[in-house]
C-alpha positions as CSV (number, residue, x, y, z in Angstrom):
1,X,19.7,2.7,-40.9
2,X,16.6,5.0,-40.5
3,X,16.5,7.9,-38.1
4,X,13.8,5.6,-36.2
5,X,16.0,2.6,-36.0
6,X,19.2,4.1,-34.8
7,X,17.9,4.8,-31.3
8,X,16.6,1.6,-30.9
9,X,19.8,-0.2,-32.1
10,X,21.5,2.6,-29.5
11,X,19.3,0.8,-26.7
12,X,20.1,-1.8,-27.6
13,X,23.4,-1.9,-27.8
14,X,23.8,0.0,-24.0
15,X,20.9,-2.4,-22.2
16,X,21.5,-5.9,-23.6
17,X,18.5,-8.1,-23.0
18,X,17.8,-9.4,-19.7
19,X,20.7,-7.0,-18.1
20,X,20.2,-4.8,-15.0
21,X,19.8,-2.0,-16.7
22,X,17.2,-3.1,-19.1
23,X,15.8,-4.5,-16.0
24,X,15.6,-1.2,-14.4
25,X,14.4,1.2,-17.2
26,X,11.6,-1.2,-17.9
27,X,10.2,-1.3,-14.4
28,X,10.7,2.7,-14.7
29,X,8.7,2.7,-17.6
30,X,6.1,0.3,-16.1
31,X,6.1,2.7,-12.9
32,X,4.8,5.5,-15.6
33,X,2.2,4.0,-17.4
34,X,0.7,2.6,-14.3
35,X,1.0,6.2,-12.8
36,X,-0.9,7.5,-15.8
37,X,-3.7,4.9,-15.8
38,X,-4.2,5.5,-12.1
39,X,-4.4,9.3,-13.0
40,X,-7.3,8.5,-15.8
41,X,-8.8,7.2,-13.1
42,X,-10.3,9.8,-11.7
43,X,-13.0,7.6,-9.7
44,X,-11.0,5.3,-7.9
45,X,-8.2,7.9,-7.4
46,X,-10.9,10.6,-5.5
47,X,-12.4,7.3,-3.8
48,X,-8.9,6.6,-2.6
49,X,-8.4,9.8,-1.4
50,X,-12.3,10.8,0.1
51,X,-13.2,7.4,1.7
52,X,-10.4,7.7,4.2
53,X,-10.2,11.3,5.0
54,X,-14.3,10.8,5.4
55,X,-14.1,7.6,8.0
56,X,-11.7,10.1,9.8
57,X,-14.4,12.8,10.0
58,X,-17.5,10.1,11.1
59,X,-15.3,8.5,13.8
60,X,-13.9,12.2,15.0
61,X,-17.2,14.1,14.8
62,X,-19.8,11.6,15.2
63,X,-18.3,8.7,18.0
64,X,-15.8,10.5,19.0
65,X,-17.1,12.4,21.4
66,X,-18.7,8.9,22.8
67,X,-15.3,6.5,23.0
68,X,-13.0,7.5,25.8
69,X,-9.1,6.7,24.5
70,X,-7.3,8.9,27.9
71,X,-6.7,11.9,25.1
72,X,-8.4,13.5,22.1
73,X,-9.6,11.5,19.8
74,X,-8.1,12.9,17.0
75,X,-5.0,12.2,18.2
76,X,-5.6,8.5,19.0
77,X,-7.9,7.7,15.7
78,X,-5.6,9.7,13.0
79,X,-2.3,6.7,13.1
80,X,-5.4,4.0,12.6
81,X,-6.8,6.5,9.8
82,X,-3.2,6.5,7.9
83,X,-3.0,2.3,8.2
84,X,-6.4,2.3,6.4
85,X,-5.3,4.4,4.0
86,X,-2.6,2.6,3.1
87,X,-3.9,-0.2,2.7
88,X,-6.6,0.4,0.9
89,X,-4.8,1.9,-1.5
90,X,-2.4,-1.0,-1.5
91,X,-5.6,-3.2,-2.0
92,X,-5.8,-1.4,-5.3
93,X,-2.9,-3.3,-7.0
94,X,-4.7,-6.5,-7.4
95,X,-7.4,-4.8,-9.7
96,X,-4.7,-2.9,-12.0
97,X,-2.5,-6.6,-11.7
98,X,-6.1,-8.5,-12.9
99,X,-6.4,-6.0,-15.4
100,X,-3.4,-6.2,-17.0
101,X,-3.7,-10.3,-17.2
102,X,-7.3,-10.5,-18.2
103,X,-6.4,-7.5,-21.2
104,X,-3.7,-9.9,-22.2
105,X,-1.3,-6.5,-22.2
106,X,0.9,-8.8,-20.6
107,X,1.6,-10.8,-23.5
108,X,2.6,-8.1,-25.5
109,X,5.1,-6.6,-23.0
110,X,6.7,-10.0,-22.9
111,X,7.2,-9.7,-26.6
112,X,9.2,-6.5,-26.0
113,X,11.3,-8.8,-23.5
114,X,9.6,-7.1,-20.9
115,X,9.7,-9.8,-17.8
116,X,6.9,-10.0,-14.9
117,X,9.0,-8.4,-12.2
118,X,9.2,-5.2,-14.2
119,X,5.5,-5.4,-14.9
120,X,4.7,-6.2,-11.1
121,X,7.5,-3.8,-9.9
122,X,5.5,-1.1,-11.7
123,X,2.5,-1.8,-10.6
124,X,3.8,-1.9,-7.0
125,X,5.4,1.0,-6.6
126,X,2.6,3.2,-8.5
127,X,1.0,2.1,-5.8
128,X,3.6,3.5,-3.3
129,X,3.2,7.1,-5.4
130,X,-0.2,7.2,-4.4
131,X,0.0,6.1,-1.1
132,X,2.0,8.8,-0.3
133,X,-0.1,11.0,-1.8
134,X,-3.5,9.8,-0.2
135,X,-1.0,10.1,3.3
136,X,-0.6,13.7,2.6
137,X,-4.1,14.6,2.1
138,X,-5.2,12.7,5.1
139,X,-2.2,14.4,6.7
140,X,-3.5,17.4,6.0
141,X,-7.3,17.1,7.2
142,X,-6.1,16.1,10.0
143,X,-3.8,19.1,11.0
144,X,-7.0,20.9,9.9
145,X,-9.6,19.2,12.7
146,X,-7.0,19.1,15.4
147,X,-3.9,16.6,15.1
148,X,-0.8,18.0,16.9
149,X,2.2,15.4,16.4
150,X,5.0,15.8,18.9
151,X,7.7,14.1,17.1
152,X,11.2,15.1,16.2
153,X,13.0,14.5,12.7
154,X,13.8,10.8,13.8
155,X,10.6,9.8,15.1
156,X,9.1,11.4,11.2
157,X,11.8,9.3,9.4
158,X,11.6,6.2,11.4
159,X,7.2,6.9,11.3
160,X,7.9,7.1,7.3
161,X,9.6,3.9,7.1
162,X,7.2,2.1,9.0
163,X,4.7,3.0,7.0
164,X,6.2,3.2,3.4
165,X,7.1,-1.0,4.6
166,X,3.7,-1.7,5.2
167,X,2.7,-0.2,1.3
168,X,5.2,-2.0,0.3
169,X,4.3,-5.3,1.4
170,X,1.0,-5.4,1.1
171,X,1.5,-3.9,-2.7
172,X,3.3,-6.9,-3.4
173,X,0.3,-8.8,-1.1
174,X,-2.0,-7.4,-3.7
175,X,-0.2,-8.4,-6.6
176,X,0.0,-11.8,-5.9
177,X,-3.6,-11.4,-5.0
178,X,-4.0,-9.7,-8.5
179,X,-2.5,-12.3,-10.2
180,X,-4.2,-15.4,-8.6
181,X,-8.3,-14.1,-9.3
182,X,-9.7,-14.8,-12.6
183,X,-11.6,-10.9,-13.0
184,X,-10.6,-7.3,-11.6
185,X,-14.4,-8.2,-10.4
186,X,-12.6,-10.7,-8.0
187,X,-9.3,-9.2,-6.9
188,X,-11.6,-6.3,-5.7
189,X,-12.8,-8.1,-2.7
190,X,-9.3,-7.7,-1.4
191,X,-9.8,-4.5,-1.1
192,X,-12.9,-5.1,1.1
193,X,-10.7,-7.6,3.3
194,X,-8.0,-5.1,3.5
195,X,-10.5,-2.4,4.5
196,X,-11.7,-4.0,6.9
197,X,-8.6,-5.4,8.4
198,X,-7.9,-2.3,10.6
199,X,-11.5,-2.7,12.6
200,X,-10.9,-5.9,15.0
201,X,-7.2,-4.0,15.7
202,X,-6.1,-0.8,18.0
203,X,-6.9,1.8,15.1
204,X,-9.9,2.7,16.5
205,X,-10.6,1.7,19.8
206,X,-8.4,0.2,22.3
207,X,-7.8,-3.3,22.3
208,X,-9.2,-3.5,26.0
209,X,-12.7,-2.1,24.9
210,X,-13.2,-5.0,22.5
211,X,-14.9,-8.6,24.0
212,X,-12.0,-10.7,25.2
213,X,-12.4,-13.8,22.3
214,X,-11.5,-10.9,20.4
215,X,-8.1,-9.4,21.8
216,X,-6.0,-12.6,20.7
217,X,-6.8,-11.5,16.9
218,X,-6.7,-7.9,17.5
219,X,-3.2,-7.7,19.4
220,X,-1.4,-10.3,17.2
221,X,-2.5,-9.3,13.3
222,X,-0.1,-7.3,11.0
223,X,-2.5,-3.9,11.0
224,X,-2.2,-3.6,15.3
225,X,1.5,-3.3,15.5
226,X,2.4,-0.7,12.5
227,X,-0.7,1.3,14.0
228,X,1.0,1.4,17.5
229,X,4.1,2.0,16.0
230,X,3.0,5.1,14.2
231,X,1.1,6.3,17.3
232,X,3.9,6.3,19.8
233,X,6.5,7.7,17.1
234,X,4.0,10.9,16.1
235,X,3.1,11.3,19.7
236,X,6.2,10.8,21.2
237,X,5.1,8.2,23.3
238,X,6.8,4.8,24.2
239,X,6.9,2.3,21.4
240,X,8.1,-0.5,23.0
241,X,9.1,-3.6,20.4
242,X,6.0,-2.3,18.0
243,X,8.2,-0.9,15.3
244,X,10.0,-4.0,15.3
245,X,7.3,-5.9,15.3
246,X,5.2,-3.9,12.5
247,X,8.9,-4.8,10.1
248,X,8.9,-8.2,10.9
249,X,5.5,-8.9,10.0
250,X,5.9,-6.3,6.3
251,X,8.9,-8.7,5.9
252,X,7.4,-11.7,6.2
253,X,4.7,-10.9,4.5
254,X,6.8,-8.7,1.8
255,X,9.2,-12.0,1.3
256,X,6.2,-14.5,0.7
257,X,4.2,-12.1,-1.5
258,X,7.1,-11.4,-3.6
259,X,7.7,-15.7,-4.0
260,X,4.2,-15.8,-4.8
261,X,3.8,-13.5,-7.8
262,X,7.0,-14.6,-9.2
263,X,5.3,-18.3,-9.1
264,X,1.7,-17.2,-9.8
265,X,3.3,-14.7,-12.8
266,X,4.9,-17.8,-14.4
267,X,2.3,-20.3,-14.3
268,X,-0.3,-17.0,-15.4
269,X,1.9,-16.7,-18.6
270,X,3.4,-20.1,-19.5
């Protein structure tokens, strides 16, 4: 046996084929290459990380001095700031996803017996790497033009969670939305959707301010209850059921999304 095979016949022999553990390694391994392409990618990578820290500085500087919230507005805006974040970067799955099936890369992982979940598990939590780093910067800029959190360890961890659930699910949101378009051209206008999802919601504003045909939207969509959520745990303010209801609504949509890209993966590839 060559000095080439023997390692391969070693992996071989330790991760049998569809086991766990071959499971595992390969989503590892799928985790690192879609780290590295989103690395190449210096444009969309500085666009994920400018475009929110920039909204912050319009809303702060230029209307916030204009929209009365009862406290700085850097302290009310930066919560709705982090939600955006997140999900645009989130967004961003469902063009590396419509990449990878419109290459046909796909069909050569699957010859290395490398199943859709470890592709998509890849692609999902790449997405949760850069999320967190997009969080710090904004993090950052923020402390920079004012922010002053009030929270104590818990109120970070449970803040962390929150958020981390709401990358999460709307990763696996994108992949399923990734999967389903014909082009990257197409799954991009998810991102536009997901962009603009935190607008008609408390991020910015509160819900009082808005016309009253729109509060029934604004109070009772996904983005509203992670934002208030965030907000009362870094302020230190009552949360009232909004953490609760910010995990039941990443569930949900975590659970459905995850269904749907195992179902949209299949018929994709059969």
């Amino acid at each position: 046996m060559s000095d080439a095979a023997a390692p391969r016949a070693a992996v071989r022999e330790t991760t049998a084929p569809g086991s766990p553990a071959q499971g595992m390694t390969n989503a590892l391994a799928m985790t690192v290459r879609c780290t590295r392409l989103s690395a190449r990618n210096v444009d969309a990578l500085l666009t994920s990380l400018i475009l929110p820290v920039m909204l912050m500085l319009v809303f702060v500087y230029f209307f916030g001095g204009a929209i009365d919230t009862g406290t700085a507005y850097v302290t009310y805006v930066v919560p709705g700031v982090l939600v955006l974040c997140a999900g645009y970067g989130a967004a961003a799955t469902a063009v590396g996803v419509s990449g990878d099936m419109a290459e046909g890369i796909v069909d050569r992982f699957r010859s290395l017996d490398v199943g859709g979940t470890s592709v998509l598990t890849g692609h999902v939590a790449a997405s949760v790497a850069r999320n967190a780093v997009a969080t710090a910067v904004v993090f950052a800029v923020a402390f920079l033009i004012g922010f002053r959190p009030d929270a104590g360890p818990a109120d970070w961890a449970a803040a962390a969670g929150v958020l981390a659930a709401y990358v999460l699910a709307f990763s696996w949101l994108s992949a399923a939305v990734g999967l389903l378009a014909k082009s990257p051209e197409a799954a991009s206008g998810f991102t536009f959707l997901v962009l603009f999802l935190p607008y008609p919601s408390s991020a910015f504003v509160p819900v009082e301010t808005m016309p009253g045909w729109l509060h029934g939207f604004a109070e009772n969509q996904p983005v509203t209850p992670v934002i208030e959520a965030l907000r009362g745990l870094l302020l230190d303010q009552p949360v009232g059921d909004a953490p609760w209801l910010a995990l039941a609504w990443c569930a949900g949509i975590l659970a459905v999304s995850v269904a749907a890209s195992a179902a949209l993966f299949r018929r994709r590839t059969a």
